[in-house]
Each structure stands twice: as C-alpha cells, then as structure tokens.
ZATOR-753051 format. One record per residue: residue in one letter; x negated, y negated, z negated of N, C-alpha, C in turn. Coordinates in steps of 0.05 Angstrom, whole numbers, plus 5000, padded with zeros to 4 digits. Example, Ala and Ser with C-alpha at 12.3 -4.5 7.8 and 13.67 -1.06 7.14 Angstrom:
a473651144844475450904844473650664844s474350454858472750214857474249994843
END
This chain:
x467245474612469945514624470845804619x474045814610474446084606476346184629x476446434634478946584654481246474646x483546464663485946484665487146704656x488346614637488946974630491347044635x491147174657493847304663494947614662x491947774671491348044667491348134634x492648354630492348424599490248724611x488248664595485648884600484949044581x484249344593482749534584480149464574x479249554547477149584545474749724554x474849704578472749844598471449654623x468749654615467549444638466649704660x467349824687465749974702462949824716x460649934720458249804723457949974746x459150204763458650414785460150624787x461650704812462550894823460951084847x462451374834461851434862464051724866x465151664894466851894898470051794883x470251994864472451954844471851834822x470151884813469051774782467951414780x469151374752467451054754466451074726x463750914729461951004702462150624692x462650694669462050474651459850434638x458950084627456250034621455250204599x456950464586455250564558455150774581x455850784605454551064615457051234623x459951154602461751414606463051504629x464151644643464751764673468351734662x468951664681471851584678472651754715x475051874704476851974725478251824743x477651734767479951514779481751554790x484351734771487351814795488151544795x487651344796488451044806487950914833x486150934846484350844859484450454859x484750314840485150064837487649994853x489950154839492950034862492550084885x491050384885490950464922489650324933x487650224931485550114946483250334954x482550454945480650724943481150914966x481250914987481651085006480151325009x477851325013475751445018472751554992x473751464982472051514955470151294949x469751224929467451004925464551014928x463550834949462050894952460751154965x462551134983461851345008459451215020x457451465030454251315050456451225075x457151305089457751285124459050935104x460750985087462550595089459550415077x458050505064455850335052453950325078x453750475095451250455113452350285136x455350325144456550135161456549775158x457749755132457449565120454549395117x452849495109449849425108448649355135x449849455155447749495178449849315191x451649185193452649055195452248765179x452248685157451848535148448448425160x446448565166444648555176444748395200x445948385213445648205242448048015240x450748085230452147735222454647805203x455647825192457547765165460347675174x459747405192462247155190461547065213x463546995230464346755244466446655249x467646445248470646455259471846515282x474846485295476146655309475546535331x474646355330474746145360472746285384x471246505359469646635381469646885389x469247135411469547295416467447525393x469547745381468847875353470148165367x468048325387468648605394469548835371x468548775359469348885337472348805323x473848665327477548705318477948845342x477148855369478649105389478049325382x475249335375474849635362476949785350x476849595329479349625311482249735317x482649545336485349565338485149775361x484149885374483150135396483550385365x483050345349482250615332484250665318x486350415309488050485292490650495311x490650505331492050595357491550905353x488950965360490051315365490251355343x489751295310490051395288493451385276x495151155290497551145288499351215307x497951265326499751325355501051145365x500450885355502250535361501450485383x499650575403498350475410500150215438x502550165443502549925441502949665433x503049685408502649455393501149355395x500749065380498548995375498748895345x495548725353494748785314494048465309x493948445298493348185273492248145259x490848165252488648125219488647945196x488448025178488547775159486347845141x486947805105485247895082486648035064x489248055059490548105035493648315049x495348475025497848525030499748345035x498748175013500847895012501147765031x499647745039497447565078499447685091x499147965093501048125113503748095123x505648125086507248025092508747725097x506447535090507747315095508047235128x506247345139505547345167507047465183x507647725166510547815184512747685182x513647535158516347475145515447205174x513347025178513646775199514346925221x512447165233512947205254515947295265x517447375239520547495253521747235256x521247135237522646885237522846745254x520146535268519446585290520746725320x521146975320521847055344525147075343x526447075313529247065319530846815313x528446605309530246365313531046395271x531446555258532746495228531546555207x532546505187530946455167531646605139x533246795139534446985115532947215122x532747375097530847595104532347725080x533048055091533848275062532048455065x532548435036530348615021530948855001x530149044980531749174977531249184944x533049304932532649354900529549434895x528249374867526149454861524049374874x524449254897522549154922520049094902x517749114916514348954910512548884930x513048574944511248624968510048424960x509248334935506548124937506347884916x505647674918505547534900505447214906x505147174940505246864949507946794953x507646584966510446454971513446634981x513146685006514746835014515247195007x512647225000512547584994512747584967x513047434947513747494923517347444924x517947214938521547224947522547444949x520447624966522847864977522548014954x520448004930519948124914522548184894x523648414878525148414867525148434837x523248204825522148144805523047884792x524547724783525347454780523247314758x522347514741518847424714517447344738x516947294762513747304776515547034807x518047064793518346884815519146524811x517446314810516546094808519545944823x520245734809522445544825521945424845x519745434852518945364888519145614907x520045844896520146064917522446114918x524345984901528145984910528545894937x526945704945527145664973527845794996x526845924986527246175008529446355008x531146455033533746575028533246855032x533747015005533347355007536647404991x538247615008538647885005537348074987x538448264956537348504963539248704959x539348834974541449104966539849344958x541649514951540649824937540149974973x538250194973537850364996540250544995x541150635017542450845024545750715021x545950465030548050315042549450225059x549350355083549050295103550950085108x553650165097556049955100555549655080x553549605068553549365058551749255071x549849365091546749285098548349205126x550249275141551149065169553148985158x554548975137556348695128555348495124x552348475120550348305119548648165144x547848415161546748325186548448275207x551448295203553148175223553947885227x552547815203553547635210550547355230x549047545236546047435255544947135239x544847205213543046935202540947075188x539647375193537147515177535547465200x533247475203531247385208529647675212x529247815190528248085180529248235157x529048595154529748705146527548805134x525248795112523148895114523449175079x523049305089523049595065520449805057x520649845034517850075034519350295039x517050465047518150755058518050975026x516850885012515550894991515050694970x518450654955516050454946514150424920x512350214918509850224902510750204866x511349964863510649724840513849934830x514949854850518649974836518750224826x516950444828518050654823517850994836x516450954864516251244887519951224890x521251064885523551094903524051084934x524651324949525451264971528151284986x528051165013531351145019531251395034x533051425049534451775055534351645082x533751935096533051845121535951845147x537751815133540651785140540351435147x539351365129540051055114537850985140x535051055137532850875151533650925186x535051145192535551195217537351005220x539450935214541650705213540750395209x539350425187536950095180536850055214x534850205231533450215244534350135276x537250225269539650225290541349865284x542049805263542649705263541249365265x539049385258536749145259536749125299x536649335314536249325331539549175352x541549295343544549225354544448995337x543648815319544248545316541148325312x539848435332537848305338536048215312x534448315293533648335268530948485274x527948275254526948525258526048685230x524848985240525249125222522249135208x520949055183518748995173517849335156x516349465161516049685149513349635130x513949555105511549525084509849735082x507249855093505250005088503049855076x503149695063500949595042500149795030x501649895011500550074993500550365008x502450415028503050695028501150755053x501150605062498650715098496650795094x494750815117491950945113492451225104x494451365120494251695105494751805082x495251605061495851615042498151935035x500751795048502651885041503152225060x501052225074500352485089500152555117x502452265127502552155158502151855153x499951735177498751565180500051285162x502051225175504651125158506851265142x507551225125509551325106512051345123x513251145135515851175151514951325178x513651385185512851515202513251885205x514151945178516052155163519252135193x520051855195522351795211522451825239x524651845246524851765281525351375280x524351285273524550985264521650805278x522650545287520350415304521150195291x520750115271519049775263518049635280x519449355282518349195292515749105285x515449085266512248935253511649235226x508949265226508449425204505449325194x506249215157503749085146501749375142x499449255129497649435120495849245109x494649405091492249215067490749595055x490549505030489749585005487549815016x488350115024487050215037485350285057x485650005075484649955100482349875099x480949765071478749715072477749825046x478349995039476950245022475750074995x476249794990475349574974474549294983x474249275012473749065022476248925032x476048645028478348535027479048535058x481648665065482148665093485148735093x487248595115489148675117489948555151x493348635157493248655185496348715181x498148645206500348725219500048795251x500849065250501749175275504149065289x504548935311506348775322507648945346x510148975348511249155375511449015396x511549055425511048905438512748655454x515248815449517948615444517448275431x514348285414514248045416512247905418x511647655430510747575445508147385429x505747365437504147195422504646925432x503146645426502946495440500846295417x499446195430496646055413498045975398x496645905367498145795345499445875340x500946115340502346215328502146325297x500146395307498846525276496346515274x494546485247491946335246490346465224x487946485212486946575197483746485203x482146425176479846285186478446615175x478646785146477246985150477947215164x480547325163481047425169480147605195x479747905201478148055220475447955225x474847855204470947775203469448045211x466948065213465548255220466048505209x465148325180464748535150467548695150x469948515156471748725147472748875163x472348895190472249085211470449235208x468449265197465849505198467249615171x468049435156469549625132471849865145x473249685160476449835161475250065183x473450035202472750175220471050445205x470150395194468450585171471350765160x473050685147473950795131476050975154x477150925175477951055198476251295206x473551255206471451355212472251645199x471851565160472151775151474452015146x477651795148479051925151478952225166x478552065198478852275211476152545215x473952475205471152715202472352815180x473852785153473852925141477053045134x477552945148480953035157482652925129x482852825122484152725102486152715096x487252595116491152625124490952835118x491153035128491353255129490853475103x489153355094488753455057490453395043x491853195044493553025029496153245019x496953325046499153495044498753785016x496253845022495954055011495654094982x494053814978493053754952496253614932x498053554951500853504938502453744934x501653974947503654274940501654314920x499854324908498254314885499154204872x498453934862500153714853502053914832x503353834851506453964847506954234834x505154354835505554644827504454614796x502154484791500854414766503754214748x503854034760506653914745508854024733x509354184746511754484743510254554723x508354544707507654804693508254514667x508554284669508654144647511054084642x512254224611515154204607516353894594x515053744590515153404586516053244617x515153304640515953204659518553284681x519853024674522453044682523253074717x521552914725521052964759518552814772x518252974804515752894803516652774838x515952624834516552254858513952234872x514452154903513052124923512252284949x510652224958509952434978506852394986x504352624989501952634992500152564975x498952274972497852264942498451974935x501051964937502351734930505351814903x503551934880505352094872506551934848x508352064831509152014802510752204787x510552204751510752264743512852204714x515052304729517052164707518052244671x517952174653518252364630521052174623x521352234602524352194592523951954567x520851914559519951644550517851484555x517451294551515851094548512851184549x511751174578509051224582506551054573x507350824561504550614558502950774545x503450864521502051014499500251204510x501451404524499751664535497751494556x498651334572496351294593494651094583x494450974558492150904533491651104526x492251404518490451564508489551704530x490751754556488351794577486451634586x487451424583483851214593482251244572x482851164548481751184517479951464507x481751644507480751854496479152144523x481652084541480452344562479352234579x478251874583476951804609478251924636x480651774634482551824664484651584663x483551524686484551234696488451354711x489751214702492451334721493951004725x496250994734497350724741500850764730x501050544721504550514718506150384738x507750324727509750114748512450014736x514349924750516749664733518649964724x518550284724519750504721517150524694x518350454677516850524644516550694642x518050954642517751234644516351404666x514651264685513151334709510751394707x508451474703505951474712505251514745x503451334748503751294782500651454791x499551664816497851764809497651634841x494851494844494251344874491351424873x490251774875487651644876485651724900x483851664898481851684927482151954945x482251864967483652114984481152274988x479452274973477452544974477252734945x480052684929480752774906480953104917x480253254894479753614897481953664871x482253964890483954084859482854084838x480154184829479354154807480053834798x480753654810480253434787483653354777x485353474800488453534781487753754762x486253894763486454084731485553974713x482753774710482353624688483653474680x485353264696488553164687490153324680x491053534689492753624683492553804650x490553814649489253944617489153804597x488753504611487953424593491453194594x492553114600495553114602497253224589x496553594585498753734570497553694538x494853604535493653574508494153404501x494553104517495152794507497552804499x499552964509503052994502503553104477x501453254474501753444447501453294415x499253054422498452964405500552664406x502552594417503552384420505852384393
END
C-alpha cells in the first residue's frame, strides 16, 4: 500500500529533536524556526513534558468521558490563571479543526442561525465547516458549499453590520493574527467595533488562537493585545507542545446542556498531562515574557537585511516579506544552511514560528546565514 499523496516533501527524514534543533537519520542538526506550523511550544523534547507524559502514561493513557478525568479540571484551573478567563469554561477536543468546528455548532446552537463571516485570507482548518470559513476555494470540496459564509476585508466596520444587521450570522469568527494568510492583522479600531457590534446584534464573536495562543504572540492570546471579549476562543497546535490536543474556551453567557457537544478522545489523560506540562513550562521559564524581547531582536537583526521589505507579526509569530518569490531561498535554507522556516498563501513571506525556548544566538545563525542565501540567489 502506498501514501496518499497530498503533502509535497522535503528531502529530510528527522529521526530526533531536542530543544530547537532536529537531527536527521545521516546525523545532520537542522535549525527549527518552524516549530511544525507552531506546534513546538516549549522545545522538543523538554524532560519536565517527557517525564509528565511517561509517568502518566504509567498508571492510564485513556478512558472515555463518561467517567470522572481530574485531570481536564486541572486543566482548565491552569489555563484560567494563565489566561485570566477564568470564567469561562473549557471544552476539549484533539485538533484546531475540532476547535473550530465545535465552536462554529456551538454559536450556532446558542443563536438559533446558521451564517457565519469570516474574513479575507482567513485559514481555520480543513474539515467540513472550518475549511468553509476558510478563504481558500483549491481546498474547498462541493460538499462544503453547504455551508453559508460571508468574507469581508478587516478594517470595515461599515460593511461588517450591513451584514450583521440583518440577524441571520450565527458567528463572527477572526484571527488576531493571521496564520496560513499572511501575519495580517486588523486595527484595533476595527476589533473594538467587531466586538461591539457582534454584541448589539446578538452574534457570537469566535477568536481563532489555534495557531497564535499559548504565548506565542507575547500575551497569552493574541487578541488579548484588545479591550475585546470573545465569546468562544479555539486553541490547538501549541497546547500540546506535539501531542495531539485542542479545546474551546466558552464565555459564560452560554449555557451547556448534555449532548451538546461530544468527543470520545478528546481531554484523555495523555493529553492533559501534555497541555498541563507545557503550562507548566511556560510559566517556570517565563516564556511569554521572552517572547517580547526576543522580537525587539528579531527585529533589529531584520533591519540590518536590505532584501526585506517588511517585517509582520507580533512575538514569535513573525514574517518576513521580500519583494519576490520565497520558495527558492527557503530550499536553500533547509538544503544548504539546515534551517527549517515556513511559508504561507503570501509567496513573498517567510513565516518564522519557532519553539518558544528560541535564543538570540539562533536568530544570528539565521540571520547569517539568510543574508548569505540572498546573495547567492
């Protein structure tokens, strides 16, 4: 039997990480400003997430939800004081996609409708309903027309309630940041008004932190930059530092009721000792809080490269725009300088997502080795 081939692949098999670095089977040490699409929170193969994990798997792995699992309160107790949500509540699932489909039922659900806007460039996923809101039409299948999306450009305010006046949206869901499209974000004119207006015509407001949460972006959540309260806020990728885990924060405005929402793995043991681990490390090694610093770095090293046209994002959710066509160079950084970086649907972008225990020294070996790949292009 062969793969499905849908992935177009690097010639690099990794056989071990650790920290930043991933070593391939001839041995070679590869740089990871990627962290696998922001999944990499904490460094690979950190002891405290491997010793959590292990010692856990040691006494039970799995059970389903039907039974009492102290460990999702843990959880949701930790990512309370780590978000300051603390009254929401939480949800669990396995995936981003999970997240948002779960939110897209649950608004729906609580407002009675079934239209949801979304915004230019959008990327929230790849199943039924979260590839809809997606603003990709190559990835979107004739069974997902079904679904009724809206998308407008950010920083509209007057087209975004000519839309929600008329009370048939359901949800308003936006990145604060976003991923796949580009480090485009909306102006905080626009999200203060989003925020206002979802609220005066009964809408709720979906804040995508898949990619950007977990500290990433420097505050716990990316919109969290705002005076703005989301009704529902997803999370995945970083939350489990590689283990498959995801979750929506629910405000309390709405209401559970059995069956509502379901999941057979979802908040299993394993992926609570994961997400709990990786909380763990956040806050012992202050992370958030590095983030900021290591982006006025960033930033200052970028400035010194006269090829880059601007530099997009916020904390270490960054990018790097030139004036052409990036495939080439980020083949001769995996290829030649062993440095992993990421693109996105902005061709002229290099996208830099990597493990939040990244040091200045390892923006200078990109960055050296960057102004050398340009040279030779």
């Amino acid at each position: 039997m062969e793969l499905f081939d849908v992935y177009p692949l690097y010639d690099v098999t990794p056989v071990s990480a650790k920290d930043v670095y991933i070593y391939d089977e001839k041995g070679i040490e590869y740089l990871d400003l990627y962290g696998g699409h922001a999944v990499i929170s904490i460094g690979h193969s950190h002891p405290h997430y491997i010793d959590q994990i292990s010692n856990q798997l040691k006494n039970i792995g799995f059970y389903s939800n039907a039974i009492q699992n102290p460990l999702q309160q843990k959880l949701a107790s930790a990512l309370g004081e780590h978000s300051c949500l603390h009254d929401y509540q939480l949800f669990l699932c396995n995936s981003g996609a999970e997240a948002i489909e779960n939110a897209l039922k649950l608004s729906s659900f609580h407002t009675g409708r079934k239209k949801v806007l979304a915004f230019h460039k959008a990327f929230h996923g790849r199943t039924s309903a979260a590839v809809a809101v997606t603003d990709n039409s190559a990835i979107n299948a004739p069974l997902n027309s079904q679904h009724e999306v809206t998308f407008l450009p950010f920083n509209d305010l007057e087209a975004l309630e000519n839309e929600l006046k008329s009370a048939d949206y359901c949800a308003v869901i936006f990145e604060a940041i976003q991923g796949v499209g580009g480090l485009d974000e909306p102006n905080e004119e626009f999200l203060i008004g989003m925020n206002k207006l979802c609220n005066q015509y009964n809408t709720c407001l979906i804040a995508d932190e898949v990619q950007s949460g977990f500290s990433r972006s420097g505050t716990f959540f990316a919109y969290q930059k705002y005076p703005i309260t989301p009704h529902i806020v997803t999370m995945a990728k970083g939350m489990g530092n590689g283990f498959p885990v995801g979750g929506i924060l629910i405000h309390p405005e709405i209401k559970a009721s059995y069956g509502l929402l379901g999941t057979t793995f979802g908040g299993n043991h394993l992926a609570c000792a994961a997400a709990l681990a990786v909380l763990d490390v956040l806050k012992k090694e202050q992370l958030q809080e590095k983030t900021k610093i290591l982006e006025g770095f960033f930033r200052a090293r970028a400035a010194e490269v006269p090829k880059i046209k601007r530099i997009k994002g916020r904390g270490l959710m960054l990018g790097l725009e030139f004036d052409f066509e990036i495939a080439s160079l980020r083949k001769k950084l995996i290829n030649e300088y062993h440095i992993f970086t990421g693109g996105s649907s902005n061709k002229k972008l290099i996208r830099i997502l990597p493990p939040l225990t990244i040091q200045e020294k390892h923006f200078d070996l990109f960055f050296n080795a960057l102004g050398s790949a340009i040279k030779t292009l």
